[in-house]
C-alpha positions in Angstrom: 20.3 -12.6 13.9 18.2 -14.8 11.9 19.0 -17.5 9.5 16.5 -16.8 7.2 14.9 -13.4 6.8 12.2 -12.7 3.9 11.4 -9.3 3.4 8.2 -7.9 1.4 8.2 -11.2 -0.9 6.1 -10.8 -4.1 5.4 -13.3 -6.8 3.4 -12.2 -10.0 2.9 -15.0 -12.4 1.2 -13.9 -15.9 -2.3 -15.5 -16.2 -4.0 -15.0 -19.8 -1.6 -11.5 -20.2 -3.3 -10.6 -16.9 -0.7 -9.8 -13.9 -2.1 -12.8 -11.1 -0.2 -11.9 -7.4 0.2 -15.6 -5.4 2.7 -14.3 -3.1 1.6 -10.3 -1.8 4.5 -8.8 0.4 5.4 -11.6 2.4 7.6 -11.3 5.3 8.4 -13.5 8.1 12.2 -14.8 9.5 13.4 -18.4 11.1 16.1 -18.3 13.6 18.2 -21.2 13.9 16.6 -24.4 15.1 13.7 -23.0 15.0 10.4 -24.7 13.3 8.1 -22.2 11.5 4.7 -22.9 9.9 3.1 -21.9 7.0 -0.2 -22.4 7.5 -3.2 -22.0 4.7 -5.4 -23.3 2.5 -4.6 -24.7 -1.3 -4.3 -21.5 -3.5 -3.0 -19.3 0.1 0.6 -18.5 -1.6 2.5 -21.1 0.8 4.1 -23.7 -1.9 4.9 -20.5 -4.2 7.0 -18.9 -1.1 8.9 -22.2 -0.5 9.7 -22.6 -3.9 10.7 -18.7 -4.7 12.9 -18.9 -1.6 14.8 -22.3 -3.3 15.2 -19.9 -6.8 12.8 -23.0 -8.1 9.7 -20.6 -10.1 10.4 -20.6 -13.6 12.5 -18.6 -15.4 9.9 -16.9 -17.5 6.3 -15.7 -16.6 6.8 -14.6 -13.1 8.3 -12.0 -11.6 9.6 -12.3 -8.1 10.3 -9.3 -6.2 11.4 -8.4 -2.1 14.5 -10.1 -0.2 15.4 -13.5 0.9 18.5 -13.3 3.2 20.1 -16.3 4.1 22.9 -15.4 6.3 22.7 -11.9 5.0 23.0 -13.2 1.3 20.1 -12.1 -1.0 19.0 -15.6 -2.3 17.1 -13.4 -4.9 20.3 -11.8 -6.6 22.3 -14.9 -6.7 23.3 -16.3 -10.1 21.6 -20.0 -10.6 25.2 -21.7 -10.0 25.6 -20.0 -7.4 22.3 -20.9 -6.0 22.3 -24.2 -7.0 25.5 -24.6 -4.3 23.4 -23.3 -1.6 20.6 -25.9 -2.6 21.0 -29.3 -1.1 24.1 -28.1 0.7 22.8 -25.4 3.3 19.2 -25.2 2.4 16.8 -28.9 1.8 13.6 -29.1 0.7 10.8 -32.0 0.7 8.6 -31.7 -2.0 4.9 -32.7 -1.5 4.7 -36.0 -3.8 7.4 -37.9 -3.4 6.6 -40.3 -6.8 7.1 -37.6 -8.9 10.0 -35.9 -7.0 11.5 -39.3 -7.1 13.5 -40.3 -11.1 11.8 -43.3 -11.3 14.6 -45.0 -13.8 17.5 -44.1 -11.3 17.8 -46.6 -8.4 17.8 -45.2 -4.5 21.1 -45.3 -3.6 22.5 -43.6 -6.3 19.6 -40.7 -5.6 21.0 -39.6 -2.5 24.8 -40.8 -3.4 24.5 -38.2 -6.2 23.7 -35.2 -3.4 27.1 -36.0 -1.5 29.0 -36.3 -4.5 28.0 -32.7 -5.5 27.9 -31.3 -2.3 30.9 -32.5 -0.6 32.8 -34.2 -3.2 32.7 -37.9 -2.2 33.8 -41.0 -4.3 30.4 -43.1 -5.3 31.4 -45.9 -3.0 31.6 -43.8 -0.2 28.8 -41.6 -1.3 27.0 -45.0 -1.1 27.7 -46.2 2.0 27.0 -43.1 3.6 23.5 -43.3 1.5 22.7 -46.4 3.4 23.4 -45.2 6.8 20.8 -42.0 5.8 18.1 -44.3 4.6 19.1 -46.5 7.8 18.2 -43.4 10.2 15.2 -42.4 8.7 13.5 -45.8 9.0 13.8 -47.5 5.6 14.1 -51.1 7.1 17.0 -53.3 5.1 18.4 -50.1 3.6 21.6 -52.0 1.5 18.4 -54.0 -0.5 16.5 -50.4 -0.9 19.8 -48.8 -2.3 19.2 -51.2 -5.8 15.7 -50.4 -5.6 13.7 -48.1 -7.8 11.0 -45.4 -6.8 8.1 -47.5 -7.9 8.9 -50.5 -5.4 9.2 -48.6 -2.5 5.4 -47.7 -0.6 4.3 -44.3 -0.2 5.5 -43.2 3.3 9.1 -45.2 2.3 9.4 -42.7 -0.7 8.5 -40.0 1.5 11.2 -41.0 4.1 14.1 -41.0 1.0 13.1 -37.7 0.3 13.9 -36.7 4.1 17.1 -38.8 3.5 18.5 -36.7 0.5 17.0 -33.6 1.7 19.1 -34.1 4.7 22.5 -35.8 3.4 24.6 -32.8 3.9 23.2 -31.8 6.9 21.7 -28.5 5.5 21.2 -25.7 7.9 17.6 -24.9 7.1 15.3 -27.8 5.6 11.8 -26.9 4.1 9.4 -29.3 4.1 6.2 -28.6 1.6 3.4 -30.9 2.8 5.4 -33.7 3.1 2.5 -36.1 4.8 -0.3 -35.0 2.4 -0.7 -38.2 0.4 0.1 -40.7 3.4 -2.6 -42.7 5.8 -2.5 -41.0 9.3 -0.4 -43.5 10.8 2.2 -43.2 8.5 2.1 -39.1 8.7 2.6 -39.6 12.5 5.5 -41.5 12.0 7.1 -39.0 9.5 6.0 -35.8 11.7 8.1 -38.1 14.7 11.0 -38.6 12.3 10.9 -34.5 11.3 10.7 -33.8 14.4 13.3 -36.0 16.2 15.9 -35.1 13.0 15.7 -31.0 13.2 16.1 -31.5 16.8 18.9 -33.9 17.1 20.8 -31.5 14.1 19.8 -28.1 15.4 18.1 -27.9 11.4 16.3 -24.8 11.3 12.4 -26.0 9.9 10.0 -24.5 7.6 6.7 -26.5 7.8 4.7 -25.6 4.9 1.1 -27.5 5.7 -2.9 -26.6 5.3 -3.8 -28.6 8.4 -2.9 -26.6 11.3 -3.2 -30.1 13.5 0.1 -31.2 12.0 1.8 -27.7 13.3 0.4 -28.6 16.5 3.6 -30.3 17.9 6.0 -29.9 15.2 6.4 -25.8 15.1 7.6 -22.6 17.4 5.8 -19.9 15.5 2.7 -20.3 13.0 2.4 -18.0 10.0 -1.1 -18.4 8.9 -1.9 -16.6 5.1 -4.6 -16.0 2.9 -5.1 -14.8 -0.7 -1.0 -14.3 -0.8 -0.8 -12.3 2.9 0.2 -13.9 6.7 -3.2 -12.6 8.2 -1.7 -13.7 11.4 1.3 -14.8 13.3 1.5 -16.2 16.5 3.2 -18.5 18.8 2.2 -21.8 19.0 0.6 -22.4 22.2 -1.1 -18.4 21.8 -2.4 -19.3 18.2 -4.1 -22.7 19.6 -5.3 -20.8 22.9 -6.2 -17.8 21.2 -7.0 -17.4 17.6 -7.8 -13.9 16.9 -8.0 -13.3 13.0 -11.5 -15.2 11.8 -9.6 -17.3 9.2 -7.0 -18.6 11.7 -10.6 -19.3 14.1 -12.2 -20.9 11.3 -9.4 -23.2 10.0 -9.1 -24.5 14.2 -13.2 -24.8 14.1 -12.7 -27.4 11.0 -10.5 -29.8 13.0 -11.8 -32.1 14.5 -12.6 -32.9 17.9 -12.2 -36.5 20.2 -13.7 -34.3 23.3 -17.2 -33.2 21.7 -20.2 -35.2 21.3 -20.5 -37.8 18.4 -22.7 -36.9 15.7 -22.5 -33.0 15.3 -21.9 -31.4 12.4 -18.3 -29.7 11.6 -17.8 -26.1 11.6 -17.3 -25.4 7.5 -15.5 -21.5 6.3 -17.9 -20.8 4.1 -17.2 -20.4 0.2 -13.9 -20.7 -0.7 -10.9 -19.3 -1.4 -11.4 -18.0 -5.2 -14.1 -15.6 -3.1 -12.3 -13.0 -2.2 -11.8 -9.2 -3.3 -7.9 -7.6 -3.4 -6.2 -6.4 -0.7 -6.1 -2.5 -2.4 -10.0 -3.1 -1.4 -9.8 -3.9 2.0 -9.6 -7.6 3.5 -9.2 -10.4 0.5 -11.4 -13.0 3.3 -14.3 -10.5 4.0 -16.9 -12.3 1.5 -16.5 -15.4 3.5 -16.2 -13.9 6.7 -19.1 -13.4 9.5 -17.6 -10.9 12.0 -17.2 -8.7 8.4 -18.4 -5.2 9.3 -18.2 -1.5 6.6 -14.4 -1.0 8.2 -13.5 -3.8 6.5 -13.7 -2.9 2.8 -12.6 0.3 1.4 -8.9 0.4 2.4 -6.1 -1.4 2.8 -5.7 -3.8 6.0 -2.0 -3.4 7.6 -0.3 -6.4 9.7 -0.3 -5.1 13.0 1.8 -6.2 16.1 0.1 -8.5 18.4 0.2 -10.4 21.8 4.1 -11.3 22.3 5.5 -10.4 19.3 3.0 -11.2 17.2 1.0 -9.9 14.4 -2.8 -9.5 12.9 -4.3 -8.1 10.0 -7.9 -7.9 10.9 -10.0 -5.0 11.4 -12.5 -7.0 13.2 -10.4 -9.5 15.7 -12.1 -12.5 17.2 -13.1 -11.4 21.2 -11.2 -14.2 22.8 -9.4 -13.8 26.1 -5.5 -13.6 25.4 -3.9 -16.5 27.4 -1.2 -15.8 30.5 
């Protein structure tokens, strides 16, 4: 049984009295210790799906509809104390910019002291010294000097790895992480992606990797769920997404990375337009106008999600012709 299981996930937020759908009918499910990605580009519906799973959308202007069972309990019907019990203590999150996720007039320690004191009902002196053990394993070098500090002394990728300490202080069974190594150099992303990686598997942590670059998903997740315009387009497993992209999005998105075994000097592959070009999904495929294996099937109706290669699943009328791998 899985650990998480969303189900037909809709968000409607109200733009200008117009109805606006970021999230269209979503489903996908983690098992434990598994890694999952959410794969996209900005404006794709991934940060809106991690943050209507944590009950974080605001109260007013949205409306969220579908299921998010977490151990068969809908997430969705939960009252907000009730949620905010499962927060921090079975479900973690790491939010994309660490300076504002971060109060920047409370010092460290007490930051991540204040999530075991709620969670599992330590004293602050033991909540404390357990803080500097946390920020100890994630890397924070002298952690008892970091505990005094505030926000705005610590450097970007040490903000970034206090965020993975709190997120994972009581040991939470499923830990989403929203594009946690978006505003760090590349060295310092590779050492966080390490960290992730060598944390969810020493815990058994079930992971949600919500990221547009599909080269950080590369070694980090089981399964990739790659959407567009508010719909997973495809899903795949790892090594068959990498070896075999079949929707023209998912092809595209690989085409952009690039490449150390190609000549020097080329040009890189660009998806053309971008992602405000698209028509609704009552009309027939939302990435048609940017697409170049678009063909008449492909507007007009409704594209379903399909099952796939090994348990997969595409919504493409007009598939990339790629040999599927053994």
């Amino acid at each position: 049984m899985p650990l998480l299981d969303v189900r037909d996930l809709s968000v409607v937020f109200q733009r200008d009295n117009k109805p606006f759908t970021a999230v269209d009918g979503v489903s996908f499910t983690v098992e434990p210790g598994q890694a999952v990605g959410l794969v996209g580009e900005s404006g794709c519906g991934k940060s809106v799906t991690s943050l209507a799973i944590m009950g974080l959308l605001p109260r007013r202007g949205n409306k969220v509809t579908g299921e998010v069972l977490f151990d068969d309990t809908d997430l969705l019907k939960l009252r907000p104390q009730e949620l905010r019990d499962r927060r921090g203590r079975d479900i973690g999150m790491i939010f994309q910019d660490p300076l504002s996720s971060l109060n920047p007039v409370i010092p460290l320690g007490l930051q991540v002291a204040e999530v075991l004191e709620r969670h599992q009902g330590k004293k602050r002196q033991e909540a404390l010294r357990e803080a500097r053990k946390l920020l100890d394993a994630v890397g924070i070098p002298d952690p008892t000097r970091r505990l005094k500090e505030f926000p705005h002394q610590l450097s970007g990728g040490m903000r970034q790895r206090a965020l993975i300490a709190i997120a994972l202080a009581c040991k939470p069974r499923l830990l989403i992480a929203d594009e946690p190594t978006t505003a760090l150099d590349v060295t310092i992303q590779a050492q966080i992606l390490t960290l992730l990686k060598e944390l969810v598997e020493g815990s058994g942590t079930a992971l949600i990797m919500i990221t547009h670059d599909l080269g950080v998903v590369a070694g980090l997740c089981d399964t990739v769920n790659v959407l567009y315009a508010g719909k997973v387009v495809e899903r795949a497993a790892r090594h068959d997404l990498f070896g075999a992209p079949r929707h023209p999005y998912t092809h595209g998105l690989l085409q952009s990375v690039p490449r150390l075994d190609v000549e020097r000097g080329g040009r890189l592959h660009q998806i053309r337009g971008s992602v405000n070009d698209n028509i609704p999904w009552s009309e027939g495929c939302a990435f048609a106008p940017r697409c170049d294996r678009v063909i008449d099937a492909c507007i007009g109706e409704t594209v379903p999600l399909e099952p796939a290669f090994r348990g997969g699943a595409l919504r493409c009328t007009n598939p990339v012709p790629q040999e599927v791998p053994a």
